[in-house]
C-alpha positions, 0 to 999 in steps of 0.5 A: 500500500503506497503511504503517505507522510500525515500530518503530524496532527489530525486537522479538522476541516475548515480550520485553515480559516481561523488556524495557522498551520505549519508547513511540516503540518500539511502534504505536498508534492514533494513528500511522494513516496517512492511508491507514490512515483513509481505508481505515477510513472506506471500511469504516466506511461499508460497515458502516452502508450495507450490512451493518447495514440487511441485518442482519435478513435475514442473521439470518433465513438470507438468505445471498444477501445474505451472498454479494453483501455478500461481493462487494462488500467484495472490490470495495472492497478490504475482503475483499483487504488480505492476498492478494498483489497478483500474485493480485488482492490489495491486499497491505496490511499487518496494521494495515490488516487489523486496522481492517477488522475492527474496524470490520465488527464492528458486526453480527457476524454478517456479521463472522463470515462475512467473518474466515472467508472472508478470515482461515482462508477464505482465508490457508492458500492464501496462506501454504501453496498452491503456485503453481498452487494461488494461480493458480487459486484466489486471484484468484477469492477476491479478486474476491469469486467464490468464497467460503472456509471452514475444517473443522478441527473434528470433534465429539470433536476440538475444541481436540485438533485432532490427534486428528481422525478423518477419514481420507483414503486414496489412490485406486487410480489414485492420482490422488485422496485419498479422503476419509472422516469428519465436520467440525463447526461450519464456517462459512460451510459453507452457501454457501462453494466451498472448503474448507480440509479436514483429515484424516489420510492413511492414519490418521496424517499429519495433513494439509490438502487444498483441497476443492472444494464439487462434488468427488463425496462432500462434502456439507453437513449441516444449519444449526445453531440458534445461541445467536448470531451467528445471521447467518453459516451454521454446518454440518457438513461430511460426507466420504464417499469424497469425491474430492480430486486429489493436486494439491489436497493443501495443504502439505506430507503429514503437516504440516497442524498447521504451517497450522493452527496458523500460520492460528489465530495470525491468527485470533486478532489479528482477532478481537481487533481485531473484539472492541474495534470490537464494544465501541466499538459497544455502549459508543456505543450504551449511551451514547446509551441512559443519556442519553435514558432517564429516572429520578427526574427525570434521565437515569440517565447522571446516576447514579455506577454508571451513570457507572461502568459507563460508564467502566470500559466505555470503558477497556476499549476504549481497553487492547483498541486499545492491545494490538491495534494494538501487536502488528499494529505489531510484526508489520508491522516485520518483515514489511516487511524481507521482499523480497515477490519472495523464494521464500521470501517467504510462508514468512518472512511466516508465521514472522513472525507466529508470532514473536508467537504468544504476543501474538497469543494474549494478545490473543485472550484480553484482548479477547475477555473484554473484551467480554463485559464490555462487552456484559453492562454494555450490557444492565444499563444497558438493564436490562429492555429489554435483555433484549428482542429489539427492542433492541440490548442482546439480539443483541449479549450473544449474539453475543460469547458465542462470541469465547471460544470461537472459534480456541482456547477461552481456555482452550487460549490461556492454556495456549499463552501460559505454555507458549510462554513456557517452551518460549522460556525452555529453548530459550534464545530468551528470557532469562527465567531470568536475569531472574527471577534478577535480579528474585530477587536485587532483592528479596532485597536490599530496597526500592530508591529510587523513581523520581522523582515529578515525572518524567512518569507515575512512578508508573504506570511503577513500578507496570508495572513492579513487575507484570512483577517479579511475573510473573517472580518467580511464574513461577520459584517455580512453575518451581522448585518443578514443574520439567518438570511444571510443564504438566501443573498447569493451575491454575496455567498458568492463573493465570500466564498471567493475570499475563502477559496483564495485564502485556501489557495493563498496559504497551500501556496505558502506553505509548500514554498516555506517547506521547500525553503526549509529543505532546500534554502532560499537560493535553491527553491528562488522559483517557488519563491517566485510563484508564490509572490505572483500569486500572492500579488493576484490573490489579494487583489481578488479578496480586496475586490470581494471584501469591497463588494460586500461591504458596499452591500452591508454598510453605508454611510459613515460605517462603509467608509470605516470598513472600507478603510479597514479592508484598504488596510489589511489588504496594503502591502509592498509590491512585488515587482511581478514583471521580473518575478513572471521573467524569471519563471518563464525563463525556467520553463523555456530552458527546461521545456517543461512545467517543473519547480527545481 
């Protein structure tokens, strides 16, 4: 089993907002394992030697090549890290989980496939089935013989997943569950064998059943005609007093949002993972574009905007690893206290994840949006044959489009991160109310001395921490001001939650770099340092103008004028001369040819 290096202590979930951490406290990319590498490079090769020369087959609706390409991760291990090893699995842990799907994600077709066939596909059995249901399913999952789908959606029931039509009703013999309605946008829907499918029993208990593709009355609709990820199946799924037995029901009857809600946090973490190793791949091949492409005598990588395209590229991706692997880290603490012999094991297991929803939401929405950036700077440096389909620049502005809508539209994310916050606040399971009293109180009092300027990244550390202030102090003018309403104003949700997000990235950021400091001295770790005072520079900027967007909804007269005065304050700090920092970064990248740190 491959191990990762905990934390030294358990970490509760959104505690990042009002606790400091130390770099030694959290994971990061440079504390793979061995195994972690080798396991990498195993996919790393299996995406370039199998997925990537099959690419144009799977884009033209090959799904034989879908199917073998599935059986043969599950023979490498690639498809198995997450089902137990008592059902054929390898049981590894979310790292390992997190770097196979960063590295799949070269063609994100087949990567669309394989996250729904080994993340929903596959976890709701593992979290939810009983006994007999993981011995007859799971082994056959793990050798790659059956492949999993999902259906949740329905066509007026997308991100209200709740308020879902499907019915389902007891047979008179009372050996099936009927099954009546339509689910939308399924994929792998052409070719999987089993479906996790959600109807309500009797129109009201929301529920999961496990559907088998030849149970009479289930039938697959037509192949829809995608904007991208063209490559993986996506149909609808007919129900048709489609015959399900009582033993199928998944979970418990009138518990099916606790799975569906429970498989999407994991959703989101992959997907993060996916979207910086689909970066990684844009940001390489820009690179290699910009240095043979030729203008006015010169390569355009000689030319400033096309250096800072380039810069601002690569520290995206160097944030979206730090953000990704700290909050699998966190995960992986707590999931190895766990006695996998436990009954309870599975049960712990999924609680431990939830623990960071809110992260895991943070990170869907980070790295999603990421990498939008990313593939959109691709096709600029690429400029008029990045609009070709002949060239990579194309597929890959199409296929990220959907990342912001997949496991939750950003926007229901943003809603579940402030919500979240707030429901752990009045729950009392996050002290967040006093310690937005305490930052109150700080600046209330005025300036206090700086920390000194010779201790190592000081001023970065100042400016993290002064961006959390922020979050804290808007937080509770907007909570004072609406009180219980406060998540009926979207708007504003909205833009907290954008303050938390950045927080979150600001100090993950942070806190590898201080690490590699740590390892490897200030001189040698210059390009992290770098980074970090880019993204530090575009992060308080984003918090500056959220904070000053709620406080202007919250507050006026001579009070808006204080906070605003506040929010001005906290969010001061010496610039960074961010021209030569982006220089220095795009250097790197067109000596080396590629997105890497050292």
């Amino acid at each position: 089993m491959a191990t990762t290096v905990p934390p030294k202590t358990r970490i509760p979930g959104c505690s990042f907002l009002i606790e400091d951490r130390r770099p030694d406290e959290i994971f990061t990319p440079e504390d793979f394992s061995e195994q972690h590498r080798l396991i990498a490079q195993t996919a790393d090769d299996f995406c370039n030697n199998e997925i990537v020369p099959n690419a144009e087959k799977m884009e033209h609706k090959d799904y034989s090549i879908s199917r073998d390409l599935l059986k043969k991760a599950a023979e490498l291990g690639l498809s198995t890290v997450d089902i137990p090893e008592a059902y054929g699995g390898l049981e590894m842990d979310k790292v390992t989980s997190c770097l196979i799907a960063d590295r799949i994600a070269k063609y994100a077709g087949f990567a669309t496939t394989w996250g729904a066939h080994t993340g929903i596909g596959t976890l709701p059995l593992v979290f939810f089935g009983n006994e007999q249901q993981k011995q007859k399913y799971l082994p056959k999952i793990a050798a790659g013989e059956i492949v999993g789908a999902y259906a949740l959606s329905e066509a007026t029931s997308g991100s209200d997943a709740l308020n879902c039509r499907a019915r389902a009703q007891l047979s008179p013999d009372g050996k099936h569950y009927l099954l009546n309605g339509e689910k939308m946008w399924i994929t792998n829907a052409a070719f999987a064998d089993l479906f996790t499918v959600f109807a309500k029993i009797d129109g009201e208990k929301f529920t999961a059943f496990l559907v088998e593709k030849n149970f009479p009355g289930l039938s697959v609709g037509k192949e829809e005609h995608k904007l991208g990820i063209r490559g993986s199946s996506t149909c609808p799924l007919v129900l048709n007093d489609c015959q399900v037995p009582v033993e199928n029901v998944l979970g418990e009857i009138g518990r099916g949002h606790i799975i569906a809600f429970n498989i999407l946090n994991v959703g989101r973490f992959k997907l993060g993972a996916s979207a910086v190793g689909g970066a990684r791949n844009a940001v390489d091949q820009t690179i290699a574009y910009a240095k043979q492409r030729r203008a006015f005598e010169k390569p355009i990588s000689d030319f400033g905007l096309i250096r800072e395209k380039l810069a601002n590229q690569a520290v995206g991706i160097y944030v979206g690893e730090s953000i990704v692997y700290r909050t699998v880290g966190m995960m992986d603490s707590v999931l190895s206290e766990i006695d996998k012999s436990a009954a309870d094991a599975m049960t712990q297991a999924r609680k431990g994840i939830e623990e960071y929803a809110v992260e895991c939401s943070i990170v869907k929405v980070w790295a999603s949006e990421m990498l939008d950036y990313v593939v959109d700077e691709f096709v600029q440096v690429y400029a008029g044959y990045g609009f070709v389909e002949e060239y990579p620049a194309e597929r890959a502005y199409r296929d990220a489009r959907i990342n912001r809508i997949f496991e939750g539209t950003n926007e229901i994310n943003r809603l579940i991160i402030t919500g979240f916050v707030l429901k752990r606040a009045l729950s009392g399971q996050l002290a967040l109310l006093p310690a937005i009293k305490r930052v109150m109180d700080e600046v209330m009092s005025g300036p206090s001395m700086s920390e000194e300027a010779e201790s190592p990244l000081a001023a970065e550390r100042a400016i993290v921490a002064n961006a959390k202030k922020l979050g804290l102090l808007i937080a509770g003018a907007a909570s004072q001001k609406y009180m219980q309403a406060l998540v009926d104003q979207q708007e504003i949700v909205g833009a907290l939650a954008d303050m938390i997000i950045e927080a979150y990235a600001m100090e993950s950021c942070l806190l590898r770099t201080q690490k590699l400091v740590a390892t490897h001295g200030e001189t040698a770790a210059k390009l992290p340092i770098a980074m970090t005072q880019i993204y530090l520079t575009q992060g308080m900027e984003k918090i500056e103008a959220a904070a000053k967007k709620v406080t202007a909804a919250v507050a006026e007269g001579d009070m808006l004028r204080t906070q605003l005065a506040i929010v001005r304050r906290l969010a001061k700090f010496e610039p960074f001369n961010t021209i030569a920092l982006r220089q220095l970064v795009a250097q790197r990248l067109i000596e080396t040819g590629k997105y890497g740190i050292v």
